[in-house]
C-alpha positions as CSV (number, residue, x, y, z in Angstrom):
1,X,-50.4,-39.8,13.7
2,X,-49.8,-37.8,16.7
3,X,-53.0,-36.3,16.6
4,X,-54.9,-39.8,16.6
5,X,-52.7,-41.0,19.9
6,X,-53.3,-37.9,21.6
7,X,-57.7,-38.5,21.0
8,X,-56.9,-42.1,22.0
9,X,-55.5,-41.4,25.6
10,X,-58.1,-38.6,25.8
11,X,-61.1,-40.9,24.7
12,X,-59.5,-43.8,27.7
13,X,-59.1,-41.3,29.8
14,X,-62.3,-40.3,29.7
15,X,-63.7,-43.5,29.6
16,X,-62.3,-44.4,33.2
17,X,-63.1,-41.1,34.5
18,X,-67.1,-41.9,33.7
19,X,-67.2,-45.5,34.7
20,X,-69.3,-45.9,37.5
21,X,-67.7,-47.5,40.9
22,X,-68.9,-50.9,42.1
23,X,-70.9,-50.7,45.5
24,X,-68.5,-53.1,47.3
25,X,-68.5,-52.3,50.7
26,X,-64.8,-51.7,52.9
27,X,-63.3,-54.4,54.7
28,X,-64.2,-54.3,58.4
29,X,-61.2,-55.8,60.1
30,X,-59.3,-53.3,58.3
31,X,-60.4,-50.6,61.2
32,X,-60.0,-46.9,61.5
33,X,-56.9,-47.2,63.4
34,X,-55.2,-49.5,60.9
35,X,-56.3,-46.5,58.1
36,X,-54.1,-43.6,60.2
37,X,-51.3,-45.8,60.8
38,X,-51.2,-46.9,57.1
39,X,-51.7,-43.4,55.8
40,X,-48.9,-42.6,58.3
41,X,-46.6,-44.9,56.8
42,X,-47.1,-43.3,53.6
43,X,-46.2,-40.4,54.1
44,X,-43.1,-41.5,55.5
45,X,-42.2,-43.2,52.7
46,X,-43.7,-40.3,50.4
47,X,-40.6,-38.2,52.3
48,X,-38.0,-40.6,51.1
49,X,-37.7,-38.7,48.1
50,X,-36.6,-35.3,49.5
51,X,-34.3,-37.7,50.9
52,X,-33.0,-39.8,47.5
53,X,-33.2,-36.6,45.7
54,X,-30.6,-34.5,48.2
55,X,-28.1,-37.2,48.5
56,X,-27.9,-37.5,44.7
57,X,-27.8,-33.8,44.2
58,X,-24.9,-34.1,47.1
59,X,-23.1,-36.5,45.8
60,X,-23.0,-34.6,42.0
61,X,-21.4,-32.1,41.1
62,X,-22.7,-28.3,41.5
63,X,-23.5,-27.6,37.8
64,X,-25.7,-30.8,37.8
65,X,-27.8,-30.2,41.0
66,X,-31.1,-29.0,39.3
67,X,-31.2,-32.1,36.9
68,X,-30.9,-34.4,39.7
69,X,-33.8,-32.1,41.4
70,X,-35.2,-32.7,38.4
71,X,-35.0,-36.0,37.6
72,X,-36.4,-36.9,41.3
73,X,-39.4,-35.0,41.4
74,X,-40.7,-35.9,38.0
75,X,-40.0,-39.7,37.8
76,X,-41.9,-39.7,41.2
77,X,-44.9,-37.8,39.4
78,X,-44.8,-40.0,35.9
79,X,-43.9,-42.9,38.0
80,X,-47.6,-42.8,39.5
81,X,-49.2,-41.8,37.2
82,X,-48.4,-45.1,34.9
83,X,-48.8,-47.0,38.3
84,X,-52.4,-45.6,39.1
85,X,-53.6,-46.0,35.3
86,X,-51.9,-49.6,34.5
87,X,-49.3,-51.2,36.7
88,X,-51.4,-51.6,40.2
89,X,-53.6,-53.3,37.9
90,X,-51.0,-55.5,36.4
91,X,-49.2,-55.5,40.2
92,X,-52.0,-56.5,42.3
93,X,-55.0,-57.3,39.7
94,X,-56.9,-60.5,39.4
95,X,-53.8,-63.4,39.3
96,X,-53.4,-65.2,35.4
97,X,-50.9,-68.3,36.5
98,X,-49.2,-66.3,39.2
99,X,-47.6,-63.9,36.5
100,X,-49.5,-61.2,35.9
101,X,-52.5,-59.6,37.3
102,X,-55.4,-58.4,35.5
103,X,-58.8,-56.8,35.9
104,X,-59.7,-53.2,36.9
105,X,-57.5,-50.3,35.2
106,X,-57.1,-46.9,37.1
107,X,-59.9,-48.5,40.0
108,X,-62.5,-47.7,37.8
109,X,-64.5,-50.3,39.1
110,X,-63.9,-49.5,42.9
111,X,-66.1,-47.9,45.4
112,X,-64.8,-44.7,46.5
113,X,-65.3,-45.9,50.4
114,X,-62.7,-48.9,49.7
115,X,-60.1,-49.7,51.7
116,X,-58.0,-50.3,48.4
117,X,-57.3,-46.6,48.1
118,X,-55.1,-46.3,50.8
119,X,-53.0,-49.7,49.6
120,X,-52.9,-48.1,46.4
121,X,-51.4,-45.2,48.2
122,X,-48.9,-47.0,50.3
123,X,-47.6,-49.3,46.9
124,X,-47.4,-46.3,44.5
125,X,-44.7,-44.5,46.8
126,X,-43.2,-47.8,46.7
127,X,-43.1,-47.9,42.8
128,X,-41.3,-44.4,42.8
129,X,-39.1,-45.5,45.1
130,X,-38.4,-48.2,42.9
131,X,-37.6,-46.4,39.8
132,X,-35.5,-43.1,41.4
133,X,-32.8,-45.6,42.7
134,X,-31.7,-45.3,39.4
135,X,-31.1,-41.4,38.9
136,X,-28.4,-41.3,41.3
137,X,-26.3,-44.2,39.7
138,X,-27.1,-42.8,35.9
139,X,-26.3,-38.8,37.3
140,X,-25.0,-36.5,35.3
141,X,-24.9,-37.8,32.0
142,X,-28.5,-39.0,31.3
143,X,-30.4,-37.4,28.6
144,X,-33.8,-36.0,30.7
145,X,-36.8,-37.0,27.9
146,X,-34.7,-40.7,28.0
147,X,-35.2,-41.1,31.7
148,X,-38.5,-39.8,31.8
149,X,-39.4,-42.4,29.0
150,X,-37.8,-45.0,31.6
151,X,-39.4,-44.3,34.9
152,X,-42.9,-44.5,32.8
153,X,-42.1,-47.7,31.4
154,X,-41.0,-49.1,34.7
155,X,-43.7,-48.0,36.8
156,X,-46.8,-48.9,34.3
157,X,-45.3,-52.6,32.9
158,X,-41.5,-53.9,34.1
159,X,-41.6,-53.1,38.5
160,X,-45.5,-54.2,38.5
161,X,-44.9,-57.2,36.6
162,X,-42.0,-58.9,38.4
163,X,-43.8,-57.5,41.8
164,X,-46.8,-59.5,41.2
165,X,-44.8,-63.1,41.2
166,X,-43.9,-62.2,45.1
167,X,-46.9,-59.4,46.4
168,X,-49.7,-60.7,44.0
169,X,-52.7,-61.3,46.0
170,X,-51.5,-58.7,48.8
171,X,-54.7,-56.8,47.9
172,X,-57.1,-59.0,48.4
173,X,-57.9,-58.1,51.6
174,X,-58.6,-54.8,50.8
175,X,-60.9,-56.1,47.9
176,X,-59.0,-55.9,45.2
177,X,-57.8,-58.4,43.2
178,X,-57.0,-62.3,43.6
179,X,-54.7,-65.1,43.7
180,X,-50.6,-65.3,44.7
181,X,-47.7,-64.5,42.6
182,X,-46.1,-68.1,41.3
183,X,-42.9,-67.2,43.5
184,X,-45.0,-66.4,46.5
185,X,-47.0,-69.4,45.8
186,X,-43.6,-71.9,45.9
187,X,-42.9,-70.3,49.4
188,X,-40.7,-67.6,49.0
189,X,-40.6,-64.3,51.2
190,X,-40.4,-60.4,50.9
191,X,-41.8,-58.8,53.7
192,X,-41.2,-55.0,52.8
193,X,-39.2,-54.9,49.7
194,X,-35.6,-56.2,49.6
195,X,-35.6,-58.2,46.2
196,X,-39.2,-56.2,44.9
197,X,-37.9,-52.7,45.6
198,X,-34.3,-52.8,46.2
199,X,-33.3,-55.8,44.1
200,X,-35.3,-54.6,41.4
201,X,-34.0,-50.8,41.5
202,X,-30.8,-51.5,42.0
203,X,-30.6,-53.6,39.2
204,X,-32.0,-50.8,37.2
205,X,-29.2,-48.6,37.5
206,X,-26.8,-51.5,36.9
207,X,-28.5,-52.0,33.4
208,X,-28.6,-48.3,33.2
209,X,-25.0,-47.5,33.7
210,X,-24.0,-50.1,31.4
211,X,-25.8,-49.1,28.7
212,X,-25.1,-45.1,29.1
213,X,-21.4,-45.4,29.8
214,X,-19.3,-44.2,32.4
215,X,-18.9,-40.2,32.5
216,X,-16.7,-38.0,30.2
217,X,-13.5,-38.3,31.7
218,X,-14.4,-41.0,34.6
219,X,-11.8,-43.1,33.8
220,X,-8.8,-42.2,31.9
221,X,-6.7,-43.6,28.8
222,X,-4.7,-45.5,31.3
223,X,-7.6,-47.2,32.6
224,X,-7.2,-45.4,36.2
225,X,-9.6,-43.4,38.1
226,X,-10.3,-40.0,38.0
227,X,-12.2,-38.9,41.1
228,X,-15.6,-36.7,40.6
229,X,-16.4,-35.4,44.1
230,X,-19.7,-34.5,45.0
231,X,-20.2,-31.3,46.0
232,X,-22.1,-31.0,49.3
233,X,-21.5,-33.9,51.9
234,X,-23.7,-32.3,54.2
235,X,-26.7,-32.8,51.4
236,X,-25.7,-36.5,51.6
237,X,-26.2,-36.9,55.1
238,X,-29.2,-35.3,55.5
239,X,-30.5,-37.0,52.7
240,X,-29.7,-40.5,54.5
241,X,-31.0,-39.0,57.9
242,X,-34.1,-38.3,55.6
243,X,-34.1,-41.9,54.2
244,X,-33.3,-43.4,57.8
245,X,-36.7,-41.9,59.1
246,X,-39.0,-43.0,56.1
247,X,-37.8,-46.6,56.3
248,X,-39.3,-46.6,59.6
249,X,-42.7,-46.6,57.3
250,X,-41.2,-48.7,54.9
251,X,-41.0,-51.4,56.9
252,X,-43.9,-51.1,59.8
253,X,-45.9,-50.2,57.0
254,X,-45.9,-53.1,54.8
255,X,-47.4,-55.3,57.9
256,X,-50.1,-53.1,56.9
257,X,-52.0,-53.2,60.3
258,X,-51.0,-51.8,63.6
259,X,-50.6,-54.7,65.8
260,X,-47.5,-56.0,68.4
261,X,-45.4,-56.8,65.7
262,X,-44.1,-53.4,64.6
263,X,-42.4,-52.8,67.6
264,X,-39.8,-55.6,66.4
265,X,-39.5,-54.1,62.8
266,X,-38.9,-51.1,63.9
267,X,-36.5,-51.8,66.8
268,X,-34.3,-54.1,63.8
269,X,-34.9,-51.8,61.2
270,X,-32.9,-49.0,63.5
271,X,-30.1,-51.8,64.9
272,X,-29.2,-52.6,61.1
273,X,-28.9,-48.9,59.7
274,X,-27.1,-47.9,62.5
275,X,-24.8,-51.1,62.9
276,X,-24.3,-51.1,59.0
277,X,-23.2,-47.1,59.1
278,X,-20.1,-48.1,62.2
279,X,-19.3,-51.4,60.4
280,X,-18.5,-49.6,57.0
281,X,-17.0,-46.4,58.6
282,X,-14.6,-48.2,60.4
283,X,-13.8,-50.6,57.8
284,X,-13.0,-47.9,54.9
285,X,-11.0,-46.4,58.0
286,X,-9.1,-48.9,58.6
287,X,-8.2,-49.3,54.3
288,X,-7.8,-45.4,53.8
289,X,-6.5,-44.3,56.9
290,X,-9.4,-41.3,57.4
291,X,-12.9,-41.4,58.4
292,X,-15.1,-41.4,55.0
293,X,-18.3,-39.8,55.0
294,X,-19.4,-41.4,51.6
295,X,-18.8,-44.9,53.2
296,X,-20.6,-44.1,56.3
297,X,-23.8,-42.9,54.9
298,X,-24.0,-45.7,52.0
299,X,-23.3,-48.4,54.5
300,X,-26.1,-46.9,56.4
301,X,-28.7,-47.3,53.8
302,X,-27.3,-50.5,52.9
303,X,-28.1,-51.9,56.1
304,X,-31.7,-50.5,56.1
305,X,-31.7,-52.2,52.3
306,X,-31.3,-55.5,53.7
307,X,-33.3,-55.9,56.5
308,X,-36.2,-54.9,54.4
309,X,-36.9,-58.4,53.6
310,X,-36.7,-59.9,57.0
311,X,-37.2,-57.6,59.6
312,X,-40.7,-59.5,60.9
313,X,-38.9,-62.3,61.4
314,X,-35.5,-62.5,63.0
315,X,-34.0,-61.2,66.4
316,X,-32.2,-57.7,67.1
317,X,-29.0,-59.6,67.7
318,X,-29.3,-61.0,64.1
319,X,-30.2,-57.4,62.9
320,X,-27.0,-56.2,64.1
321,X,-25.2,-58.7,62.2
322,X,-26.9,-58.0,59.1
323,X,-26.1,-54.2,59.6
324,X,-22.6,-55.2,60.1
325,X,-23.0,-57.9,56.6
326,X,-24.2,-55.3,54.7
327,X,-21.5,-52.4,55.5
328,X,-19.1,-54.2,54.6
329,X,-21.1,-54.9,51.3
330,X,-21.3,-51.5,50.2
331,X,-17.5,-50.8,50.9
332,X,-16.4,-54.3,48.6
333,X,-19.1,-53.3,46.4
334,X,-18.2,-50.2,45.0
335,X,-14.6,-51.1,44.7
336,X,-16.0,-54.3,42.8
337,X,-17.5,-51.8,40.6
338,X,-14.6,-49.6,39.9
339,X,-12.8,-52.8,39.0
340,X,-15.2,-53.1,36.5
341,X,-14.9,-49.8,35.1
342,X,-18.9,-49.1,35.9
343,X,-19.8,-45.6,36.9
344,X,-22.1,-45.6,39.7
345,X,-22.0,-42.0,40.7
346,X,-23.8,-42.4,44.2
347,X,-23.2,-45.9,45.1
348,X,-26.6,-47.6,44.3
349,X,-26.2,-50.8,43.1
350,X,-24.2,-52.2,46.2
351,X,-26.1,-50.5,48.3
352,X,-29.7,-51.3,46.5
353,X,-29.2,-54.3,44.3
354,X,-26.1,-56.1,46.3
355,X,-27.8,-55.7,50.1
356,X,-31.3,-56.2,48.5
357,X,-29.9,-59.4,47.7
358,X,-28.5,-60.5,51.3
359,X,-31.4,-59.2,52.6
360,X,-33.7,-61.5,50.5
361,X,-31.2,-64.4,51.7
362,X,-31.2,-63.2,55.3
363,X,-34.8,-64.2,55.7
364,X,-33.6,-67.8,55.3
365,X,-30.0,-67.5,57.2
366,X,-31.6,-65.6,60.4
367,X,-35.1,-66.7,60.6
368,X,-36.2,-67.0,64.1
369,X,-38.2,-69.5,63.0
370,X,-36.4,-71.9,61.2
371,X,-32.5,-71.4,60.5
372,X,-32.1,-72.2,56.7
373,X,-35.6,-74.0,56.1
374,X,-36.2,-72.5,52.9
375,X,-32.8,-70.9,51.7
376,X,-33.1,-72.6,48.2
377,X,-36.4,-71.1,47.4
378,X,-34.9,-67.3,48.7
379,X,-32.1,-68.2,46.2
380,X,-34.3,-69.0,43.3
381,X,-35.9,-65.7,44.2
382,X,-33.7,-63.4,44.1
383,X,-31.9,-65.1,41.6
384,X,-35.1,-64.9,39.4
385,X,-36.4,-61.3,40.5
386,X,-32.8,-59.5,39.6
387,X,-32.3,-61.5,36.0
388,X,-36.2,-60.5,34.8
389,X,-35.4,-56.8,36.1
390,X,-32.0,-56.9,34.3
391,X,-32.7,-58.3,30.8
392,X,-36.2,-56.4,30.7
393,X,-34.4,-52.7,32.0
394,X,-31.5,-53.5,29.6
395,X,-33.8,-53.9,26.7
396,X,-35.3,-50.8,27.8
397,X,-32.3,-48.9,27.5
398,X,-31.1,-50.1,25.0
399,X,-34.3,-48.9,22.9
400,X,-34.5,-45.7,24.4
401,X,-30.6,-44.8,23.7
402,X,-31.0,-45.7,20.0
403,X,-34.3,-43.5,19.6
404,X,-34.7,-40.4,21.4
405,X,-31.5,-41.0,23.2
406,X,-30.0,-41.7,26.9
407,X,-26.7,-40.6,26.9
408,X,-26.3,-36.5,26.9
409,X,-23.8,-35.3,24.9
410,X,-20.2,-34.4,25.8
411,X,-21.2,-30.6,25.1
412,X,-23.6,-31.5,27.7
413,X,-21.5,-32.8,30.6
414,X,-19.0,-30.3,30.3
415,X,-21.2,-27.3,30.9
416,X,-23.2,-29.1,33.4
417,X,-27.0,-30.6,32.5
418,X,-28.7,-28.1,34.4
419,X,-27.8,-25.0,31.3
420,X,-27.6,-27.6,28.7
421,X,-31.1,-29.6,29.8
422,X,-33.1,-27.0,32.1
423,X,-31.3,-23.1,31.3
424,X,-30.7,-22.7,34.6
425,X,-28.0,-22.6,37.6
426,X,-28.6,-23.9,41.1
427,X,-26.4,-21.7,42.3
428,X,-25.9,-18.3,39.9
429,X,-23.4,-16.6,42.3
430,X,-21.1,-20.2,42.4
431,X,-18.5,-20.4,39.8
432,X,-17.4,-24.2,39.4
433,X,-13.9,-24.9,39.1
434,X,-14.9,-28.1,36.9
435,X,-12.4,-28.4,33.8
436,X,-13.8,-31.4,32.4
């Protein structure tokens, strides 16, 4: 049986590779200029994952930094993959009611000289963006082949899918595809990702935490806390620093051309990060009575989280505010959690699913164009965007945990999942004082 699925994927693999392009010529208001600054962008947002992947590995312990290393650089590289051969397709493919896209797999139809390329580029950073969200909040516990099977899943079928209701159609001017998403098409807006990326990511490690379970020893008979401290702060902050400069081609990117506009998106994309990262500082300050790096760096990228969504189209005085919304958002948040007994081991879902959701709001509550004008429409949204993502991750999960698995073992945790998952040590001359 193996044998005959390995032929198949060889024999459609082959198939695409021999299919000969369509002579459609490239778009000519999409000029040479446009092309740098898009490819630009990319990159930029290509670089976020040096950043995801060092403040997860700073905010685990030492004897799990290699899986978390690990875990980043591969669900990037499957996450791709499945999005170049199905879910771009599926994402941004000819429009079937608004809910799914369809037409040309892995571009084999496309003319190499197609402005498509470099969209493709631009969205399939996005995509693994998307699904690493998750690896920081399932850290050290999460069986490797299990997530693996995840991030492939996500990026060829589930992100794609939901994407298409808002982006569907965002192709089309690079020749590729046709017709709006059904939530796009009843007015509602997501300029660079808060409910697409962030809601949809974020929500991914919420299902992914419940299913696997809080750590072994997290919380303890009593039902109190036991504190896991991460082991290098200065990871996490250079990781965020690393984040805070690829959102700049995050959000200036997804206007896609290089007109006037991006000097507002960028000027409110760098008000919220920075007024998020003062507002939740000084907030967990003034609870704990000491200046916490943790809250200072996740209030940061909560801000950035949030005016993802609306930064074309409200004021830097409103951007402020936001920053300052959404610190305090990723403070209440995780203590929400913790409440809850939910082990998020990096603070990802209030940072990634609870700003994304604010920021999908903000569009409505700040819009320089119209306070409120459409705030039942954001509502549906999000509301729509984060229940698909949950039920359709949870199943997921759930499927993977009770085949090949999801959970590592206890065995596992205790001597760390870089020996028990990868035979190795990131740091051989380091003895951990873990006991647990």
């Amino acid at each position: 049986m193996k044998i005959l699925i390995i032929k198949g994927i060889i024999a459609y693999l082959l198939l695409l590779s021999t299919a000969s392009a369509a002579e459609t010529a490239p778009l000519q208001d999409f000029d040479k200029a446009d092309r740098v600054f898009l490819m630009i962008s990319t990159a930029l947002v290509f670089f976020m994952q040096a950043g995801f992947c060092l403040i997860e590995m700073g905010f685990a312990r030492a004897k799990n930094a290699i899986n978390i290393v690990m875990k980043n650089v591969c669900d990037m590289s499957v996450g791709v993959l499945c999005f170049f051969l199905i879910g771009f397709g599926l994402m941004f493919g000819a429009s079937q009611g608004g809910f799914i896209g369809t037409g040309s797999l892995a571009f084999s139809d496309i003319a190499y000289t197609s402005p498509v390329w470099i969209y493709f580029l631009f969205q399939s950073v996005f995509a693994a963006t998307t699904v690493t969200i998750s690896s920081g909040a399932m850290a050290e516990r999460t069986y490797f082949p299990g997530y693996l099977i995840y991030a492939a899943v996500a990026c060829a079928v589930i992100y794609p899918i939901i994407g298409h209701w808002v982006w569907g159609g965002a192709a089309e001017g690079f020749g590729f595809g046709s017709g709006a998403g059904w939530l796009a098409a009843i007015g509602y807006i997501d300029f660079a990702g808060s409910s697409v990326v962030h809601c949809v990511g974020g929500t991914f490690a919420l299902a992914g935490i419940i299913v696997i379970g809080p750590r072994k020893g997290r919380f303890l008979a009593d039902g109190s806390e036991r504190i896991f401290p991460g082991h290098s702060v200065p990871f996490g902050a250079l990781g965020m620093l690393i984040l805070f400069f690829g959102w700049f081609g995050f959000n200036c990117g997804s206007n896609l051309y290089a007109d006037a506009v991006v000097g507002l998106i960028a000027v409110n994309t760098l008000l919220a990060g920075c007024s998020a990262l003062v507002c939740a500082l000084v907030f967990q300050w003034m609870i704990r009575g000491w200046a916490d790096p943790e809250a200072a760096i996740n209030g940061a990228l909560g801000g950035l989280v949030s005016i993802t969504a609306c930064c074309n189209v409200v004021s830097p005085v409103s951007a402020i505010v936001i920053g300052c919304v959404s610190g305090l958002i990723t403070v209440v948040g995780g203590k929400l959690l913790l409440s809850a007994k939910l082990d998020d081991a990096v603070g990802a879902v209030p940072v990634h699913l609870f700003c994304g959701v604010f920021g999908s709001l903000s569009v409505s509550i700040f819009n320089i164009n119209g306070v409120f004008s459409n705030f039942a429409i954001q509502a549906l949204g999000v509301i729509i965007v984060t229940l698909s993502a949950f039920v359709l991750s949870w199943i997921l999960f759930v499927i993977i945990d009770k085949t090949i698995g999801l959970r590592a073992t206890d065995e596992a945790q205790d001597m760390g999942l870089d020996f028990a998952e990868h035979s190795s040590n990131a740091y051989p001359d380091f003895q951990s004082n873990d006991e647990d």
